[in-house]
Backbone as CSV, one residue per row, in Angstrom:
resi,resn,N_x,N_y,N_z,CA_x,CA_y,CA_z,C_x,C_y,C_z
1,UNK,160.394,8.491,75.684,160.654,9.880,75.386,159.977,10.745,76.436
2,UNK,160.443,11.843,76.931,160.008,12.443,78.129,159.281,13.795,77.335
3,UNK,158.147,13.900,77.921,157.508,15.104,77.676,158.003,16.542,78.417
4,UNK,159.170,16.262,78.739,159.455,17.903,79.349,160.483,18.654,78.297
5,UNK,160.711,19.669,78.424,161.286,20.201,77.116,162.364,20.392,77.824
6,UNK,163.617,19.987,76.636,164.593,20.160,76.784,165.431,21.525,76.465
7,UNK,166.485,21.931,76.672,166.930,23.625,76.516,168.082,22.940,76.105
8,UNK,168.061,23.984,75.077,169.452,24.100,73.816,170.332,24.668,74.595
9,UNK,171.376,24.641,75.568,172.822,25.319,76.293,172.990,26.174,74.911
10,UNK,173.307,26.381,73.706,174.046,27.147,72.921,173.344,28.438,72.940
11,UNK,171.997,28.416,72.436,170.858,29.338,72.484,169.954,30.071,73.913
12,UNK,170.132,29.201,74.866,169.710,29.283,75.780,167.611,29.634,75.250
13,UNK,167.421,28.719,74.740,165.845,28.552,74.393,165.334,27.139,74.717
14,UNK,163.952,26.939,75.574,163.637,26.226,75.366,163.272,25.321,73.572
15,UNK,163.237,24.161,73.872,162.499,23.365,72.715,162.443,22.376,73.080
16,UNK,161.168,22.237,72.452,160.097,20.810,72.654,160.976,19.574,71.756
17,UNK,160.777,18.585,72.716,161.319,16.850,71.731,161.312,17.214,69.981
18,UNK,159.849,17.336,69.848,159.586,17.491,68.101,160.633,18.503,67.717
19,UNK,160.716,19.541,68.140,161.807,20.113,67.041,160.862,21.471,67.021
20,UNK,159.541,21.726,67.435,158.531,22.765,67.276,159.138,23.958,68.406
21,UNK,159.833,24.639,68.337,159.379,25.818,69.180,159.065,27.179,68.785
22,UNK,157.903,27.410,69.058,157.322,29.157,68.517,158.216,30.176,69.013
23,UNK,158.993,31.105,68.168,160.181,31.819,68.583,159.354,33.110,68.369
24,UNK,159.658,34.322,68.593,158.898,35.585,69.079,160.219,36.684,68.331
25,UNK,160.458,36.838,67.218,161.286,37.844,66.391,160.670,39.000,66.284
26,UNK,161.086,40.076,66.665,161.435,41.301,66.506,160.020,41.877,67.306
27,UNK,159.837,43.106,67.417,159.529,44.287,68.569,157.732,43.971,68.043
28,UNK,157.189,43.757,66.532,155.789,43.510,66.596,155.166,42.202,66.849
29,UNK,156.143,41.011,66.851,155.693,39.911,67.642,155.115,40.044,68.472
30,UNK,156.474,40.521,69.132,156.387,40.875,70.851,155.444,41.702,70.954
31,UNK,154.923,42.431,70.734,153.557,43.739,70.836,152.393,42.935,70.713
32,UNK,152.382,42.236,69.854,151.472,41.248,69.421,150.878,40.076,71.039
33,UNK,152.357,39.601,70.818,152.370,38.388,72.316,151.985,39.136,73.661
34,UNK,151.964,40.144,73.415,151.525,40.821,75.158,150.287,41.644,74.838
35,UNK,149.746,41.791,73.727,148.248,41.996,73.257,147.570,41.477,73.845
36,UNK,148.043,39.689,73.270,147.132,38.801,73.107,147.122,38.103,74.642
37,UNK,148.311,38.481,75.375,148.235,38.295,76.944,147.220,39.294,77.692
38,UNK,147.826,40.374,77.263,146.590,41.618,77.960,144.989,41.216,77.679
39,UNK,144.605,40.943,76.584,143.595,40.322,76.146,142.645,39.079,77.012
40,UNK,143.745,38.059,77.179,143.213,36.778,78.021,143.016,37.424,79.296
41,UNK,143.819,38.534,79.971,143.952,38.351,81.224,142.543,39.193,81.407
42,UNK,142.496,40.032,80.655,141.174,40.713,80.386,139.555,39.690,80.436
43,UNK,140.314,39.056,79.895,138.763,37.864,79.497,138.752,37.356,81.072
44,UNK,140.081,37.044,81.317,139.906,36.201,83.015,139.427,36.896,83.847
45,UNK,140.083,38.217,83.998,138.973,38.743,85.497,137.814,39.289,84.908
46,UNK,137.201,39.293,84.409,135.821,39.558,83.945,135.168,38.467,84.193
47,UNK,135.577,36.953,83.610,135.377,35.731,83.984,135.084,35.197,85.518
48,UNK,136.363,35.984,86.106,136.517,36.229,87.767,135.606,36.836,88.827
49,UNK,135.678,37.892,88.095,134.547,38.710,88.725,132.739,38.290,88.292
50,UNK,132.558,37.785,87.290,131.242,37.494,87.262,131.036,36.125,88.348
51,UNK,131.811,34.874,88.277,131.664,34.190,89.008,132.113,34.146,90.681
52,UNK,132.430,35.675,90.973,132.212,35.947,92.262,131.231,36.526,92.595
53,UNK,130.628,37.007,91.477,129.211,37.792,91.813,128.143,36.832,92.027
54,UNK,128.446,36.081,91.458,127.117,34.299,91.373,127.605,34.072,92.835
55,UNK,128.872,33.701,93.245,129.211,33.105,94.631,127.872,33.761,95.401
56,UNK,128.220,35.727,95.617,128.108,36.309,96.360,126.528,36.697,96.436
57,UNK,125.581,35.985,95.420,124.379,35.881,94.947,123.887,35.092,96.000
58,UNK,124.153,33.671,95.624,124.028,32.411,96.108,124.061,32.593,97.924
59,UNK,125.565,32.845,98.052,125.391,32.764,99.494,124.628,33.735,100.220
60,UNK,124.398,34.681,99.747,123.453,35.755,100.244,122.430,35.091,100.304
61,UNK,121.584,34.259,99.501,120.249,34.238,99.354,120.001,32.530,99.738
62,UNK,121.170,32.358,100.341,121.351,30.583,100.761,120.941,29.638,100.075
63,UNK,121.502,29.868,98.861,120.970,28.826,97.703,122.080,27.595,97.874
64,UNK,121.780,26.201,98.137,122.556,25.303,98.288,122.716,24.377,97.630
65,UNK,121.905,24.280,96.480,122.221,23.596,95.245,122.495,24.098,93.943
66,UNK,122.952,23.571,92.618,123.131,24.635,91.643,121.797,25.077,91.266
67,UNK,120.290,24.321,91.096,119.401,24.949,90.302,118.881,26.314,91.401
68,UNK,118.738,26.112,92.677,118.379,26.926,93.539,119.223,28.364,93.320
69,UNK,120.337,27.883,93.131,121.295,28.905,92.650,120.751,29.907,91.942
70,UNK,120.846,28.826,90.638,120.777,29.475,89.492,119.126,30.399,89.386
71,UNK,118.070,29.578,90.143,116.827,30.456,90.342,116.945,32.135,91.378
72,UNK,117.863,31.511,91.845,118.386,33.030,93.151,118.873,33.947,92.246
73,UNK,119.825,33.578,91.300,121.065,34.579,90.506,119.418,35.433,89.742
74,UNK,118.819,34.619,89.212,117.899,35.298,88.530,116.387,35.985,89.077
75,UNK,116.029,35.827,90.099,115.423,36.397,91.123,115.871,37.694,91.519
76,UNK,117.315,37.659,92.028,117.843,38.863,92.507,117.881,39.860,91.463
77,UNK,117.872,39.607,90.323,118.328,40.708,89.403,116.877,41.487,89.132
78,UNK,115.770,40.666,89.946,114.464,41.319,89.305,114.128,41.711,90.640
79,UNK,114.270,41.409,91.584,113.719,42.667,92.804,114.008,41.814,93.819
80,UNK,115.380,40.996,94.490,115.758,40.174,95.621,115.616,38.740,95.536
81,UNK,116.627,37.990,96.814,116.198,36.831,96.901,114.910,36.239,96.803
């Protein structure tokens, strides 16, 4: 059995082998489903941006291992490398 999902030609919807597909009815689904997208994408660059700030920690202060790192990230925040 192949794990790729097959598409119904009649419906033009994907669906999974099992028979499971999460369908998205009417206008507060949908409000809902792009919430909860706006939401993640929210969580990601915040996610993004903190771990470019560690990058931009690190290489500043030439930390080349993680604990050195992690002693730099917390150094800097109290008065520099």
């Amino acid at each position: 059995m192949s794990l790729a999902l097959a598409v119904d030609h009649r419906t033009s919807e994907s669906r999974h082998p099992s028979g499971f597909a999460p369908a998205i009815t009417g206008g507060v689904a949908r409000q809902r489903q792009e919430a909860n997208v706006a939401v993640f994408a929210l969580v990601a660059a915040v996610a993004g941006l903190a771990l470019a700030v560690v990058i931009y920690i690190c290489s500043v202060c030439n930390a080349r291992s993680f604990s050195a790192c992690l002693r730099a990230v917390q150094r800097f925040w109290i008065g520099g490398c």
